[in-house]
Structure formats: C-alpha cells, structure tokens
C-alpha positions as CSV (number, residue, x, y, z in Angstrom):
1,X,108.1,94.1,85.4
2,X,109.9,94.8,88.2
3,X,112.1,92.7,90.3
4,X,111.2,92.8,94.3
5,X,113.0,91.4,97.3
6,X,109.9,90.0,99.7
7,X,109.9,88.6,103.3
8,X,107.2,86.3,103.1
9,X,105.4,85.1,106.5
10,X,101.6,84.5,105.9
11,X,100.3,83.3,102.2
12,X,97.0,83.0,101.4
13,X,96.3,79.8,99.7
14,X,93.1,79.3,97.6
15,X,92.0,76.4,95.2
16,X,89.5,76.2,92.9
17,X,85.8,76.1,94.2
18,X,85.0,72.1,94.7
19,X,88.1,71.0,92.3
20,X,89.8,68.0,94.5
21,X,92.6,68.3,91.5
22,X,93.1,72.1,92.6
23,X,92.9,71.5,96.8
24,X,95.9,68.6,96.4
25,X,97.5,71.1,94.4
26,X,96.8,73.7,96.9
27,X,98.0,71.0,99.9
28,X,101.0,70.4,98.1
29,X,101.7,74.0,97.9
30,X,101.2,74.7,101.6
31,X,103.7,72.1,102.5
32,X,106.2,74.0,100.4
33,X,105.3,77.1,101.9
34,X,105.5,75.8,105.6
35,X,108.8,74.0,105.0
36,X,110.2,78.0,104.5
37,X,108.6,78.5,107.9
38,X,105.8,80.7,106.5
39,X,102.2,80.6,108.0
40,X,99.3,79.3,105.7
41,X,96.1,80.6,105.8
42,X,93.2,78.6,104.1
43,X,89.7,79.7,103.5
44,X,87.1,77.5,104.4
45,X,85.8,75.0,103.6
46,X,89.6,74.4,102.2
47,X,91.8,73.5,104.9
48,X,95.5,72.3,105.3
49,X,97.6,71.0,107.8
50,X,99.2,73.5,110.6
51,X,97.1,76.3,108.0
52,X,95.2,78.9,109.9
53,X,91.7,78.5,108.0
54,X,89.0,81.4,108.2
55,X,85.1,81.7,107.5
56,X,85.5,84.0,104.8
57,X,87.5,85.4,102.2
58,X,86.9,88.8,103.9
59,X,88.4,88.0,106.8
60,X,91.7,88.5,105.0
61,X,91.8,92.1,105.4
62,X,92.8,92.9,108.4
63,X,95.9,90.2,108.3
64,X,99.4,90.8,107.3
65,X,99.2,88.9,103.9
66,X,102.2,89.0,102.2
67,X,101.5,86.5,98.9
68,X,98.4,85.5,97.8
69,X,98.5,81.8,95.5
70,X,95.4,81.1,93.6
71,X,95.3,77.3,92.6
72,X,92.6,76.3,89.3
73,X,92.3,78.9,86.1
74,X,91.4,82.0,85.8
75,X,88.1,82.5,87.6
76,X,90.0,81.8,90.9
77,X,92.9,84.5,90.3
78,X,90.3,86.8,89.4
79,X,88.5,86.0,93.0
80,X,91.7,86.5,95.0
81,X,92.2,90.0,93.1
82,X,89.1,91.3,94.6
83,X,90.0,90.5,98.0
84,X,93.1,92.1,98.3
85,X,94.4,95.9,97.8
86,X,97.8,96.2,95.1
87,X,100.5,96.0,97.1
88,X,99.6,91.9,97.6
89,X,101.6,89.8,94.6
90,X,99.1,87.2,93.4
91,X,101.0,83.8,92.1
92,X,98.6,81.3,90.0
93,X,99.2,77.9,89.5
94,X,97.0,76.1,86.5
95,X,95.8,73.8,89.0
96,X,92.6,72.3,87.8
97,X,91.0,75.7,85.9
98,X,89.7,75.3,82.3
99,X,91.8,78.6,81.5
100,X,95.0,79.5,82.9
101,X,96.1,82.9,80.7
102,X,97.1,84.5,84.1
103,X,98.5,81.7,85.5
104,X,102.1,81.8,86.4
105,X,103.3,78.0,86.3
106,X,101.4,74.4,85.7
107,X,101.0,72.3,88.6
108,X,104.2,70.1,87.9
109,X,105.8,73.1,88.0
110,X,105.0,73.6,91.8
111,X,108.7,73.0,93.4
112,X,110.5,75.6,91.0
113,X,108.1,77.8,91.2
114,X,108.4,78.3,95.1
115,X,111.9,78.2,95.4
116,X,112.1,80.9,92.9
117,X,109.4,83.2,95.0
118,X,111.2,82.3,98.4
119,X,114.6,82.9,97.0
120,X,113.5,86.4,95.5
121,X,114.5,85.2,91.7
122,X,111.2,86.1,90.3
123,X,110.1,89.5,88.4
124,X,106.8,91.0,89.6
125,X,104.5,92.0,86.5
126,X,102.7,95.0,87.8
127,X,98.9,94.6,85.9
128,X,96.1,97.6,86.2
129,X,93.2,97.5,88.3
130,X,89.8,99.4,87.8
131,X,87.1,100.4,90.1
132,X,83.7,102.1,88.6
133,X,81.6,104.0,90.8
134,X,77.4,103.7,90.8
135,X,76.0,106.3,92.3
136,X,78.4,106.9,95.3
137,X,78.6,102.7,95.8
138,X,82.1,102.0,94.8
139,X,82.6,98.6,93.0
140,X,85.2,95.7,94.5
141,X,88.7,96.3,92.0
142,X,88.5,94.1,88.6
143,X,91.3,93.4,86.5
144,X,89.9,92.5,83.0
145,X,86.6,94.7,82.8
146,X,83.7,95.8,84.4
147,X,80.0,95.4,83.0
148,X,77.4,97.9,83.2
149,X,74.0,97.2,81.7
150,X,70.6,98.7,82.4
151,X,67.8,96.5,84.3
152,X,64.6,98.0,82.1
153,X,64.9,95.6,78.7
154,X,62.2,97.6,77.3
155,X,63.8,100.8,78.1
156,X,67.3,102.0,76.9
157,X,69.0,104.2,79.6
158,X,71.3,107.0,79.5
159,X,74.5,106.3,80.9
160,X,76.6,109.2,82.3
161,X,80.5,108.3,81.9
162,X,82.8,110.3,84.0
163,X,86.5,109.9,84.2
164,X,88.7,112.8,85.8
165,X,87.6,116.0,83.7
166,X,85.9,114.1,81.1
167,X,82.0,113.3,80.9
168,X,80.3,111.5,78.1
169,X,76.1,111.5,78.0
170,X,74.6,108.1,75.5
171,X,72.0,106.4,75.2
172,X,72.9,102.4,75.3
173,X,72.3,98.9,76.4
174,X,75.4,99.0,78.5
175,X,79.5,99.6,79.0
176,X,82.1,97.3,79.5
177,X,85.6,99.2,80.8
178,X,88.2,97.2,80.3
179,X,91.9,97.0,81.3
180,X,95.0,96.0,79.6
181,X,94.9,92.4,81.0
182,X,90.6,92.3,80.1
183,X,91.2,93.4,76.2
C-alpha cells in the first residue's frame, strides 16, 4: 500500500445494475462529491443531479477520470476495473451487492469514507491486473482470473501457454489464470 496525494475533479460514479438500494447510495455519494466541487459523471441509465451522464461505459476513456466509485458488491467493482487503465484508484462501497470482499466501506460508512479520499488520509492498495491474449485479440484487464475453455465438448483441445520465455503445450478442458486478488 502506498499513500498518494490526489486532486480529484471528475469521479465516475456507478451503482449496481437495477439495485434502487445501490443508485440512492450512489446519489448520496455524488452529493458528497459535488459539495468538494468535483464533477460527477454517471453512466446511463443512472443519472444524478448536476452529474454529466453518458451512453456508455466506454465513453469514459477519453475523459480525465480521476476516481472511479463502484456502488453494490463485487460484480460492479469488477465492471469498473475493465473500463479503466491502472493509474484510476477504484473506491467500492457495499452498496446493495451480495458480496462485498473488495469493497472499501459499507454504505453508512459513506461520509467518512469521502472525507478521508478528499482529504488525502487514505492508503492506496495497489492490486495486479492480467490480460491473456487469443490469437492476436487482446482480452479487457481482469483482476481475479481469466477463463479459457475450448468450444468442441466432444473434442479436448491443446492449449498453447506462453508467458515471456516460457511455453507450455497440454491437452485440457480449459485454464483459469488467476491473480493474487482471484485466488
């Protein structure tokens, strides 16, 4: 863990899908965030008040996000992680998830949480990310595993592993890869 000093002007804020718990969560979050004078962005069909809401998750990439803040368990952090390179810090709120492992605070922890983030008293715990390439088509980053099965079930393939100098030939079902956070 490392301790960082961030300026924070835009946040992402994402709830879980169709969870009204996680979206007045979420809202409740924004207006924290605004109060510091910071710009929300929303995806839709999630919206806040004063947020800046977009079509698609996607869509993120070419803005200046500096904190992304997943709201619901689990599943949602996981979402956020592939939309967004390392250098954005993720913060997850339990927020209406059925698992919460990588989830920073509960929801009535919401006020203490933010203040800490705005007034830099946080530590920032650095996790792994993978990325497995298929022939030449790069997947999106994961940070528990990736999953790798063959499509013929009457047929087991031969998988060809390849990591830097190393290459391993096997017959098998399929792989999963996994990372620190995944095991």
């Amino acid at each position: 863990m490392i301790i960082l000093e961030m300026d924070i002007h835009n946040v992402v804020i994402i709830p879980k899908y169709n969870s009204s718990y996680a979206e007045g969560v979420a809202r409740n979050t924004a207006k924290l965030v605004q109060k510091r004078g910071s710009n929300v962005y929303t995806i839709s069909p999630f919206s806040v008040e004063k947020g800046i809401v977009l079509k698609h998750l996607d869509e993120l990439s070419d803005k200046d996000i500096d904190l992304a803040i997943a709201v619901g368990g689990d599943g949602t952090t996981l979402r956020i992680v592939k939309a967004f390179p390392n250098s954005v810090p993720i913060f997850s709120i339990k927020g209406g998830g059925t698992r919460g492992i990588l989830a920073t605070i509960d929801a009535d922890e919401l006020d203490v949480g933010i203040e800490k983030i705005f007034s830099n008293s946080f530590l920032l715990e650095k996790r792994m990310r993978i990325h497995a390439s298929i022939n030449g088509m790069k997947s999106t980053p994961a940070l528990n595993e990736i999953f790798i099965n063959g499509i013929n079930v009457v047929r087991t393939p031969t998988f060809t592993i390849k990591f830097k100098e190393d290459e391993l030939q096997q017959r098998m079902d399929g792989i999963i890869i996994s990372t620190p956070t995944g095991s």
